[in-house]
C-alpha positions in Angstrom: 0.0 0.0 0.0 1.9 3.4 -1.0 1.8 5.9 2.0 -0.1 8.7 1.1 0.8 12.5 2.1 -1.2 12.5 5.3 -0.1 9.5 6.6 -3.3 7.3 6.1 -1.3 4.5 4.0 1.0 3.7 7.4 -2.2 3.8 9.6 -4.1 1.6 6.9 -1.2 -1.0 7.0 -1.5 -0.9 10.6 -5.0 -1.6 11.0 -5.1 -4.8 8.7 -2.1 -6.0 10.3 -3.7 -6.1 13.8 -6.9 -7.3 12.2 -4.7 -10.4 10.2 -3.0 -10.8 13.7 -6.3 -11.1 15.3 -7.7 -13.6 12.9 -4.6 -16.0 13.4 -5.5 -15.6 17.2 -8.9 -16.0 17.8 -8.8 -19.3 15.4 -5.5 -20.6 17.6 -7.4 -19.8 21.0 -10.9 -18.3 20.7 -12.7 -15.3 21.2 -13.2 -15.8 25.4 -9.5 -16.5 25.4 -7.8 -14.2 23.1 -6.5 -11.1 24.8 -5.9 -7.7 22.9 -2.0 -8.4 24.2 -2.2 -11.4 22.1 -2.9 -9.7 19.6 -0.9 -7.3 20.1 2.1 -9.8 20.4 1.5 -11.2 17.2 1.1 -7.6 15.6 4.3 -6.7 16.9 2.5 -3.6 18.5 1.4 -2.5 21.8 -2.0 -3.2 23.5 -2.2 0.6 24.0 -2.2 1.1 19.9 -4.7 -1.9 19.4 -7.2 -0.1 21.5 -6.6 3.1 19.6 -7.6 1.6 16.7 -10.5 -0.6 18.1 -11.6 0.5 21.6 -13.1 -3.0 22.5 -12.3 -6.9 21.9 -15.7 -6.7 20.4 -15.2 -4.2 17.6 -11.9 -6.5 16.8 -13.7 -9.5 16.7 -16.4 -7.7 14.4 -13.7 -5.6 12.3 -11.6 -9.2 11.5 -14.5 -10.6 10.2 -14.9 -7.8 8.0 -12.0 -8.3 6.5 -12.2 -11.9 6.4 -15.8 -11.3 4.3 -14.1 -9.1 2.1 -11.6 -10.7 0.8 -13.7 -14.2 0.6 -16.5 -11.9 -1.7 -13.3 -10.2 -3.6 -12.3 -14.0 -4.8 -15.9 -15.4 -5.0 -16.8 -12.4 -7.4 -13.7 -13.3 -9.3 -14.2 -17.0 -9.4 -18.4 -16.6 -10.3 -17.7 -13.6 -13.5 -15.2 -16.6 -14.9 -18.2 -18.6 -14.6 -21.0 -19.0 -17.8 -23.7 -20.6 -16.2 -25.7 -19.9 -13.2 -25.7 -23.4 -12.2 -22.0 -23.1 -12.2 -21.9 -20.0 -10.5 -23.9 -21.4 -7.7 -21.9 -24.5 -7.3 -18.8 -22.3 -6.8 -20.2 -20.3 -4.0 -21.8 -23.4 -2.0 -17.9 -25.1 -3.0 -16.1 -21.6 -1.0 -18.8 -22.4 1.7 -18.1 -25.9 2.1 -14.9 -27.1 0.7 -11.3 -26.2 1.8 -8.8 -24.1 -0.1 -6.2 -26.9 -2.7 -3.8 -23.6 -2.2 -4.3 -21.5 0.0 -2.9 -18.0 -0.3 -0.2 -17.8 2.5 -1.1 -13.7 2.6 -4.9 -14.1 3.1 -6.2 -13.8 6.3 -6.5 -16.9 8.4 -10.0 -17.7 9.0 -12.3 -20.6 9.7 -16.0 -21.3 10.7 -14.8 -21.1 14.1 -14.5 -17.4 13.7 -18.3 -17.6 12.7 -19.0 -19.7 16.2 -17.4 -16.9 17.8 -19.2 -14.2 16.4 -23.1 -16.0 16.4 -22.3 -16.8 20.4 -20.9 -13.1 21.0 -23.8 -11.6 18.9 -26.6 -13.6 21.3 -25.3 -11.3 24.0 -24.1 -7.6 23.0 -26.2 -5.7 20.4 -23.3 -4.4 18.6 -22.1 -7.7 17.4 -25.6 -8.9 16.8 -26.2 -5.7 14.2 -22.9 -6.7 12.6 -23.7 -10.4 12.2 -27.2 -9.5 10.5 -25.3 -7.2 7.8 -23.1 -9.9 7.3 -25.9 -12.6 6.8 -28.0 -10.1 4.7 -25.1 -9.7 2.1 -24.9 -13.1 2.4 -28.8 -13.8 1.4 -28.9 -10.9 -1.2 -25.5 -12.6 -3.2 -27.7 -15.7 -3.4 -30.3 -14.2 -4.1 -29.0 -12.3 -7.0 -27.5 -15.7 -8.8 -31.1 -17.1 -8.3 -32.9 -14.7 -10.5 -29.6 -14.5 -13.2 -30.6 -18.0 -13.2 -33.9 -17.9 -13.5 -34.0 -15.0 -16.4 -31.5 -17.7 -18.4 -33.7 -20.0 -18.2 -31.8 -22.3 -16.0 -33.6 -22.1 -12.6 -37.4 -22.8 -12.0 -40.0 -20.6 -10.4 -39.3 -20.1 -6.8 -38.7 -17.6 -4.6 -35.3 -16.4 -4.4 -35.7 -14.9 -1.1 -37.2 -17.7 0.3 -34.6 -20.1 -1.7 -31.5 -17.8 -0.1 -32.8 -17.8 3.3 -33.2 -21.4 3.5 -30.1 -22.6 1.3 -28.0 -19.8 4.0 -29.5 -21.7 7.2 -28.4 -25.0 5.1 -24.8 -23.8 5.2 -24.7 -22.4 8.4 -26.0 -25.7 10.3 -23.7 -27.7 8.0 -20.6 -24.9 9.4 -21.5 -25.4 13.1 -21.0 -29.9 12.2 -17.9 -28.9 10.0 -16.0 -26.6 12.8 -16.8 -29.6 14.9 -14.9 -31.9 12.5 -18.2 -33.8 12.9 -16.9 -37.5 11.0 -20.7 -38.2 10.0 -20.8 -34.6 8.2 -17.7 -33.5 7.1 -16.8 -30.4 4.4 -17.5 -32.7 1.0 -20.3 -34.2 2.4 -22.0 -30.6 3.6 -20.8 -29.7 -0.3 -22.9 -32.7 -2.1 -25.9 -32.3 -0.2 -26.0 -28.5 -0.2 -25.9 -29.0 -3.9 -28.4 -31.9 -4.0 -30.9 -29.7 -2.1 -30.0 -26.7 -4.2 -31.0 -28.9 -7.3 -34.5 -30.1 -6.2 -35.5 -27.1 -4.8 -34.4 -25.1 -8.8 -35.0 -27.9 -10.7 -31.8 -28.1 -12.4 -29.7 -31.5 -13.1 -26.4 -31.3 -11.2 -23.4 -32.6 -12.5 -20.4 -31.8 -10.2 -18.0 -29.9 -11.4 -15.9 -30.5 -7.8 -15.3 -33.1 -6.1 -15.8 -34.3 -2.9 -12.1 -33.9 -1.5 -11.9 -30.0 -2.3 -10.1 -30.9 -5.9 -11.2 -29.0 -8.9 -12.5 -31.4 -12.0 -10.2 -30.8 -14.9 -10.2 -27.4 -16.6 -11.4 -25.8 -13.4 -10.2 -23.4 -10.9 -10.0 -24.7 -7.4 -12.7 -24.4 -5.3 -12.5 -22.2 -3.2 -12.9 -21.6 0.4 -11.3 -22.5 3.8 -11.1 -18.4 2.8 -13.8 -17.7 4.5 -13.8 -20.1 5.0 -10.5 -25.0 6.2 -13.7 -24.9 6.3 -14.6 -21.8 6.7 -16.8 -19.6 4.8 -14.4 -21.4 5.0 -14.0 -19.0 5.5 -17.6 -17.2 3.7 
């Protein structure tokens, strides 16, 4: 990031780097156990500037996830406009909700579902967090929504309600996070992946015909799928 005349560029380098050094931490230890001199460790600041910029371990929590969602909708939009077909465009955001990263980029931040357990058990509690978390699902419901009626004006999707279709497919995802952070053996990320899909099928009436498999690998002539970045499982980092 170049610096810019009145200093913003150093204090925007700053900010990310305490809010990639709190996503490494609250994944290692937690939310209830991270400490903003944790993060502050791992920043290689002091506690005293990591409040400056964030005032409470709430806003950090809140603020990391930010960045986390992002960066994971930065790639997704990437990954979908490479995409010619709603069908496949679907597939590849369920695949960065359910499957791990094959590379993951050593500079993206380091997320997981976990960080999502955090925030939905923080946001039960203190207002703040809660208003955050329903942004965050909202842009969540309104990108799936979107791809439903693309779909549907191609021609490819059949008549249902795309609200109704992103608020239920969303809830899908997020139960099957909750048995994937848990490293559940009897639901694990590929598993989450095909029925996600499956359901997604019967309820849009479309013939599915993966394009991923199971293990997280691409079939030949695709890009990865994507998403530990939210989401190693994490929406996978959504």
């Amino acid at each position: 990031m170049r610096q810019r005349a009145d200093g913003s560029g150093t204090a925007d380098q700053r900010r990310e780097q305490m809010l990639r050094a709190a996503l490494e931490v609250i994944v290692e230890r937690g939310y209830p156990d991270t400490r903003i001199a944790d993060v502050a460790q791992r920043a290689g600041t002091s506690p005293a500037l990591v409040i400056y910029y964030f005032k409470t371990k709430d806003q950090l929590l809140t603020e990391a996830i930010r960045l986390s969602e992002d960066t994971w909708y930065a790639t997704g939009t990437s990954r979908v406009a490479a995409i010619d077909t709603a069908v496949g465009r679907l597939e590849e955001l369920v695949a960065m909700s359910c499957l791990p990263e094959e590379d993951d980029d050593p500079d993206a931040p380091n997320t997981s579902w976990l960080l999502w357990l955090d925030l939905w058990t923080q946001a039960a509690r203190h207002p703040e967090v809660a208003g955050v978390r329903q942004k965050f699902d909202e842009r969540w419901r309104d990108t799936i929504a979107s791809l439903v009626l693309e779909g549907q004006e191609a021609g490819e999707f059949g008549p249902v309600s795309p609200a109704d279709f992103a608020t239920t497919l969303s809830a899908l995802l997020d139960g099957f996070a909750i048995q994937i952070a848990l490293e559940d053996p009897t639901v694990d990320a590929g598993r989450a992946f095909e029925l996600a899909m499956r359901f997604a099928a019967g309820e849009l009436g479309f013939t599915w015909v993966p394009r991923h498999r199971a293990g997280g690998q691409a079939d030949a002539g695709r890009h990865p799928a994507g998403a530990g970045a939210v989401r190693d499982g994490a929406r996978a980092d959504r």
